[in-house]
C-alpha positions, 0 to 999 in steps of 0.5 A, spaced: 499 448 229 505 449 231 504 450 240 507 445 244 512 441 240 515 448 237 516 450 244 518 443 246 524 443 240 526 450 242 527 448 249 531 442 247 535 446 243 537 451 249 539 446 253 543 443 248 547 450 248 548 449 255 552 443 255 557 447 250 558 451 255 556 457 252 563 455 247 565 451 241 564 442 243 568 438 240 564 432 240 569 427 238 571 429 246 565 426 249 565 420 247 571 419 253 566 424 258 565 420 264 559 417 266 557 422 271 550 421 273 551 414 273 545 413 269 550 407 265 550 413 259 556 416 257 555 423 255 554 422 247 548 417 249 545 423 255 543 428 253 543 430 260 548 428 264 546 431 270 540 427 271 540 420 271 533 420 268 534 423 262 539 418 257 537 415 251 535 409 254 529 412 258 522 412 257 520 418 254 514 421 260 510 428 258 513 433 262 516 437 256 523 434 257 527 430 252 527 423 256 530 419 252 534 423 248 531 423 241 531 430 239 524 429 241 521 432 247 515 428 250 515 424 243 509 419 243 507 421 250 503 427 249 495 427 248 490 430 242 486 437 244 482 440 240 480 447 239 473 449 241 472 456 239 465 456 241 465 453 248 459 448 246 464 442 249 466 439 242 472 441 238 474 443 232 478 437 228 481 441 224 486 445 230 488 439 234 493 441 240 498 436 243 499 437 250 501 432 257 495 437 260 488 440 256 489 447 255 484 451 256 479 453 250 481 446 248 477 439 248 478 431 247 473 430 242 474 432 235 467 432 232 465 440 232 463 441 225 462 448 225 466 451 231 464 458 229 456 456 232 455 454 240 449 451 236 452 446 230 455 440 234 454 433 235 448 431 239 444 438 238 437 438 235 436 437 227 433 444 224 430 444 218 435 450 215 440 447 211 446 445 216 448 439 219 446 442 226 447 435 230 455 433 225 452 426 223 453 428 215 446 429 214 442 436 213 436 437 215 435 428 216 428 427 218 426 435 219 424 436 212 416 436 211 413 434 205 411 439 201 404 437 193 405 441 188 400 447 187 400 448 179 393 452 179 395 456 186 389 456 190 392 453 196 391 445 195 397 442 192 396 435 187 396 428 192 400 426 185 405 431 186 409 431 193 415 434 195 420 434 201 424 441 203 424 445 209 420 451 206 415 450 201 418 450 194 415 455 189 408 453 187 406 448 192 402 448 198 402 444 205 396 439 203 394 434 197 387 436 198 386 439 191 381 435 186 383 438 180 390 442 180 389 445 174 383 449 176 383 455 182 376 455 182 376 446 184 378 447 191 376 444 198 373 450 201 370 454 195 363 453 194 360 450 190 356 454 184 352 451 178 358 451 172 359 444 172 365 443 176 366 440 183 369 447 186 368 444 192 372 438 191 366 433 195 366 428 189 359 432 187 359 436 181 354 443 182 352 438 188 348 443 194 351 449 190 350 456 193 347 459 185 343 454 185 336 457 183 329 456 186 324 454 182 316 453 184 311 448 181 306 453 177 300 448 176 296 455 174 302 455 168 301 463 169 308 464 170 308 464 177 310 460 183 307 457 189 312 458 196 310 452 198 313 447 192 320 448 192 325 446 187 333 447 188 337 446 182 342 449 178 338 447 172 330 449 172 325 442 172 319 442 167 312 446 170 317 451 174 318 457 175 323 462 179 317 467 181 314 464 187 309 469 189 303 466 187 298 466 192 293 461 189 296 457 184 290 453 182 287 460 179 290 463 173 287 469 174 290 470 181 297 473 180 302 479 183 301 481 175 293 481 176 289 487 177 285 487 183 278 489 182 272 487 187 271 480 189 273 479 195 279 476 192 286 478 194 287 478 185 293 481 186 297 476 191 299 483 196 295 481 201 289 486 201 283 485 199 278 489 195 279 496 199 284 494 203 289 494 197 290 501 194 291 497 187 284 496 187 281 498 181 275 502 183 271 502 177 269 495 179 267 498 185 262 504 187 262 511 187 261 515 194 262 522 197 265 523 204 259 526 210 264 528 214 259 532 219 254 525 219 248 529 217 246 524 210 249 529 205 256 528 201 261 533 199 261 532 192 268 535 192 271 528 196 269 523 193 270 515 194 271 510 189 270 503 193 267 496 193 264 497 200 260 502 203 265 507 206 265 509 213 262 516 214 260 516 206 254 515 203 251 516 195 248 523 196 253 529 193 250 535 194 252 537 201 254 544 201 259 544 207 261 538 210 263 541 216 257 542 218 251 537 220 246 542 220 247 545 212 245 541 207 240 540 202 235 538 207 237 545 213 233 550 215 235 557 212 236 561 218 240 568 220 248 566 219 250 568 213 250 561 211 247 556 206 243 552 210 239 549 205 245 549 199 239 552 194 245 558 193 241 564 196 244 566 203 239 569 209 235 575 206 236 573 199 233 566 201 226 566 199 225 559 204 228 563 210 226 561 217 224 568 219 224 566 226 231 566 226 230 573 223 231 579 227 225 585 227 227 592 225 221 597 224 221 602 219 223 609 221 219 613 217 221 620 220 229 618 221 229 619 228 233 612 229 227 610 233 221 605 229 214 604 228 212 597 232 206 597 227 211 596 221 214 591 223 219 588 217 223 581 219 229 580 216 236 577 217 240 584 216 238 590 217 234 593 212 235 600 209 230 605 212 229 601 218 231 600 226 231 595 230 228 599 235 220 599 236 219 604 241 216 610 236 209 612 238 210 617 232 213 616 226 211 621 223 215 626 227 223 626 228 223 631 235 218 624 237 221 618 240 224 615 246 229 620 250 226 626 247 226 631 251 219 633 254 215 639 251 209 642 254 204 641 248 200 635 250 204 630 246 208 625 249 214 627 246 219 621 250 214 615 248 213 613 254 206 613 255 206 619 259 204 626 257 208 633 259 211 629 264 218 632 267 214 639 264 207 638 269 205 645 271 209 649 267 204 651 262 196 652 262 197 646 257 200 641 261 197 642 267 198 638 273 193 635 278 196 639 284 203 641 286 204 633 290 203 633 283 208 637 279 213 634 284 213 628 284 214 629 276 220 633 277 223 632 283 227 638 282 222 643 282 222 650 286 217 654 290 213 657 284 206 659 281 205 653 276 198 650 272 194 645 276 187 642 273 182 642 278 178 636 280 172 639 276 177 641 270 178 648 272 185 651 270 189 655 274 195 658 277 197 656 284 203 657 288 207 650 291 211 650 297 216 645 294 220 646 300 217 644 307 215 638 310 217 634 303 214 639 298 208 638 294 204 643 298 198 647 294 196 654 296 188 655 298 187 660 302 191 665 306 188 670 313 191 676 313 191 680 320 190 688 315 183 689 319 178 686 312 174 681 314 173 677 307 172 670 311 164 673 314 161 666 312 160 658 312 159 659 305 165 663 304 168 657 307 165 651 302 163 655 296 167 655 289 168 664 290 176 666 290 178 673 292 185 676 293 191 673 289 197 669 290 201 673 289 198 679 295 197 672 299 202 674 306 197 682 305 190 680 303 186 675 305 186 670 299 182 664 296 184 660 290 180 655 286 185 650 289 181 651 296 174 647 291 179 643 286 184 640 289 185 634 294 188 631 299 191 628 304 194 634 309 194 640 310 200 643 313 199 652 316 204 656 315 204 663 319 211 668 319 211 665 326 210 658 326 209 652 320 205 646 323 203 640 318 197 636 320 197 628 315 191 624 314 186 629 315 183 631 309 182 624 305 183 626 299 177 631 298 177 638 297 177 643 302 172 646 302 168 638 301 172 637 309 169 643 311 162 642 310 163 635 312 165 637 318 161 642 320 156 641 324 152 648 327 149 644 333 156 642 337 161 647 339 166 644 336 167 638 330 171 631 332 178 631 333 181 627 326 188 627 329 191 626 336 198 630 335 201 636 329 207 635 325 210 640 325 216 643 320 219 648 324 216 653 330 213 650 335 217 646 341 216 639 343 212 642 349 208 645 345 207 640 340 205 635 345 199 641 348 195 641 341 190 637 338 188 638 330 180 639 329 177 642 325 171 647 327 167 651 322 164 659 322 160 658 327 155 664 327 150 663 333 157 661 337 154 657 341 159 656 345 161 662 347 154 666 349 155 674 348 160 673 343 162 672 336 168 669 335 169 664 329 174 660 327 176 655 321 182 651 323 187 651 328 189 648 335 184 646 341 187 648 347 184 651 352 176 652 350 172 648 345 174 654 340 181 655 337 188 657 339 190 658 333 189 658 326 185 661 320 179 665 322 174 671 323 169 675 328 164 676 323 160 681 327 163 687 321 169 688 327 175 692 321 180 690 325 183 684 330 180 685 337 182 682 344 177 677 342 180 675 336 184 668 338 185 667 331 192 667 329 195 668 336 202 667 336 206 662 338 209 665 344 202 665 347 200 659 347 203 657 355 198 650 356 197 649 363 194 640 365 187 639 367 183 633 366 182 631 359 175 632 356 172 635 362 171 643 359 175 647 357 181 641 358 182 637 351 182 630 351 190 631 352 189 635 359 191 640 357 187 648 357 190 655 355 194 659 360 190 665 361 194 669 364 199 670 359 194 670 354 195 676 349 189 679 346 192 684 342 193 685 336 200 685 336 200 679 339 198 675 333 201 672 326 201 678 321 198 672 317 196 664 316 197 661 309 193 655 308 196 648 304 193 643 301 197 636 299 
């Protein structure tokens, strides 16, 4: 480095140009210059005349100045600096700097052996990087670590084979563990495994290693082994095996290779027995069938091999339907179009069926659809030729059976046990016992002549009110206001003679066979002027039977079988309420009524002991209706008056005839009366 002494020898050099004074000196001259600083130095020995300090005699001080006038300038009196280019306090000792003061990027010491690196200097931490990091001369002293080689690299160096360096040099590791370092698969770490070597370096070879088989004690010699007595060892000991799954090693016959039959032994070692293995050879067991209707009979079709008796199985393989416990070889065949009894032959084709599970059918010989109850044929389906419907009262002819309509032909076409039912009345052969007959049969009959059968089996037409007071009226007998006397007689009355004809009887006196056959219990008269009704007075007998029975020649009049009229239409409440029914007979010696004749068969008592109204005659051979004639009076006649009851000619209801406004005229009285019987 040039520096300090370059500038000192260039200043020097100024200043000795100065002294010439810009001109040429003549040395030689300034041996005779005066002393003129007094310094005791001529001005060839001061080199600075100017200054007293500065002669050849002085001592040279560093203030960068000649002092001693050697040509040198701060010679011997300047200090060593050293560069320090990285500013780590040392500096670098191949750039010494001289100066009386530091400068600055310099330092005293010289002891930086790399300038270039803050890091590299005396007194710094050794690394182990290949540098003198602390500047002693050494590299990486104590630092380096201690490195064995790894020959066979398994990452265990050889403890006989050490190596110093910073990094592991190629093929070695950072420990000395490693047993043998010819062999990868020797190592500390590696498991042991059975090959004779000491892979895991613990001093014993194939000792506790991984491989290491089982082997299990076979005391049977059956070549499997008993679990319970284990053997590890890479090498297999005597009376040992690998197997370790038997499970009784005292039997040689009780392996997993065996066959399980049935003994009560797991044979096989799965630990199943008998017929809890499915292994089992059942041919060592019994044969059974599954009865899965509970009903004794198994079903061939799933048999059950087996050492025990299944659950819901038995010996028996002839069940025919397992799904059901009532059919087997032991049920009753019945009507279901099953084989209950499992012999193949269903219902009507089974000879043992149960025939009270059969249905009846009859056989329907006129194909009417209806049966004969007396053919009666039992069978599960229904036959041809046969009906299930009994009800044919005969089936020999097909317009005869139930719901057929009824003829009047004396047969019971319908089979309900009724003969000409519906059809009463309506012909000479299916006559009806009286018209409340033929209603009562048909219920819609009209007013109209029908057949009637007499209580002493006469047949006959009679004309039946079927309209007033509830219908089933008979026609017996009529009076008829036309001036002939028909009715002359008691005998007329209550014989069995008819005269005049139902369909004359509104014009001529008329009397049916009805009047001496038919009963009953009403009598109902009807007039073109009035309908009364009297109920409960015959009492089931004939007519004429009520008359003779109530006739009695010695009274007046007979008792009173009724104490009121029912009435359908012509009589007022008040009227009503005045009459009395009775029944008086002719009376030819009239009694009752001295100097007359009149007579009477039924009307109202009112005010005498003879008739108001009603049928009757005066038989005295009178042609026409007389004043004297109360038979048939109207009813706009008959004015009651009250009086005492039962003192005469008061009734027993106190009331009697109002005379005054009595007619005896004929024009007075009722064109005609028609008598009926129900």
């Amino acid at each position: 480095m040039r520096g300090l002494p370059f500038l000192i020898l260039m200043a020097l050099g100024c200043r000795t140009g100065d002294k010439a004074g810009g001109g040429s000196v003549d040395t030689g001259a300034l041996a005779d210059v005066v002393d003129e600083d007094g310094d005791g130095f001529a001005a060839d020995e001061d080199c600075d005349d100017s200054d007293a300090s500065i002669n050849a005699g002085a001592t040279e001080t560093c203030d960068g100045i000649d002092n001693d006038c050697d040509g040198e300038v701060d010679e011997g009196v300047t200090d060593t600096w050293y560069l320090d280019q990285d500013g780590d306090g040392y500096g670098d000792p191949e750039q010494p700097v001289e100066d009386c003061s530091q400068p600055a990027g310099s330092v005293s010491a010289p002891t930086d052996c790399d300038d270039g690196d803050v890091d590299i200097r005396p007194g710094a931490a050794e690394r182990c990087d290949g540098v003198d990091n602390d500047c002693d001369g050494e590299i990486d002293e104590e630092v380096q670590s201690t490195w064995w080689v790894d020959a066979d690299g398994d990452g265990f160096g050889d403890p006989a084979s050490p190596l110093l360096d910073c990094d592991p040099p190629p093929g070695s590791g950072d420990n000395d563990q490693d047993c043998d370092d010819l062999r990868a698969d020797a190592a500390p770490g590696l498991t042991e495994i059975c090959d004779g070597i000491d892979n895991d370096c613990d001093g014993d070879a194939d000792g506790g290693a991984i491989d290491a088989p089982t082997w299990y004690a076979d005391a049977d010699g059956d070549a499997y082994g008993d679990a319970a007595a284990a053997v590890v060892d890479c090498m297999q000991p005597s009376a040992t095996v690998a197997d370790a799954t038997d499970c009784d090693d005292r039997a040689f016959d009780v392996n997993p290779g065996a066959t399980e039959v049935c003994n009560s032994i797991d044979d096989d070692c799965d630990g199943a027995i008998d017929d809890a293995d499915a292994s089992v050879d059942l041919s060592s067991g019994g044969q059974w069938y599954a009865d899965a209707d509970g009903d004794g009979f198994g079903d061939a079709g799933a048999p059950r091999s087996a050492c025990l008796q299944p659950a819901g199985s038995v010996v028996d393989a002839t069940d025919c339907d397992d799904g059901a416990a009532a059919v087997n070889p032991a049920g009753n065949e019945v009507c279901n179009s099953i084989d209950d009894d499992c012999d193949g032959a269903v219902d009507d084709a089974d000879s043992s069926l149960d025939l009270s599970s059969s249905q009846d059918f009859y056989t329907d010989g006129d194909g009417d659809g209806y049966g004969d109850a007396s053919a009666r044929v039992q069978a599960c389906q229904q036959p041809s030729g046969a009906v299930v419907d009994a009800t044919d009262c005969d089936d020999a002819v097909a317009s005869t059976h139930p719901g057929a309509p009824e003829a009047c032909d004396a047969i019971d076409q319908d089979c309900d046990g009724d003969i000409d039912e519906g059809v009463l009345g309506t012909g000479p052969v299916c006559p009806a016992e009286s018209c409340a007959g033929v209603l009562s049969d048909d219920p819609s009959a009209t007013d109209d002549l029908y057949w009637l059968e007499g209580t002493g089996g006469s047949l006959f037409e009679a004309w039946c009110d079927m309209t007033q007071d509830g219908g089933g009226w008979t026609l017996v007998a009529s009076v008829v206001n036309d001036g002939s006397r028909n009715w002359t007689s008691l005998t007329t009355f209550t014989d069995s003679t008819t005269f005049g004809s139902v369909a004359s009887s509104q014009t001529d006196d008329f009397k049916s066979e009805a009047m001496s056959e038919i009963e009953g219990d009403d009598m109902m008269v009807v007039t073109d002027d009035y309908a009364f009704s009297f109920h409960a007075v015959l009492g089931m007998v004939e007519t004429t039977a009520f008359i003779q029975a109530e006739y009695d020649s010695t009274q007046c009049n007979t008792s009173f079988h009724a104490s009121g009229a029912d009435w359908s239409d012509g009589l007022t409440a008040a009227q009503a309420a005045a009459q009395n029914l009775i029944v008086r007979p002719l009376d030819t010696n009239a009694t009752c009524f001295p100097g007359s004749n009149e007579n009477a068969l039924l009307g109202f008592q009112n005010a005498t002991c003879c008739w108001a109204g009603g049928l009757g005659n005066t038989p005295g051979g009178q042609a026409t209706w007389s004043t004297h004639d109360l038979s048939l009076v109207q009813a706009a006649t008959m004015l009651p008056t009250t009086c005492t009851a039962g003192v005469y000619p008061c009734n027993d209801v106190g009331y009697q005839l109002d005379y005054s406004s009595f007619c005896y005229g004929t024009s007075c009285k009722v064109a005609y009366a028609e008598l009926y019987v129900r």
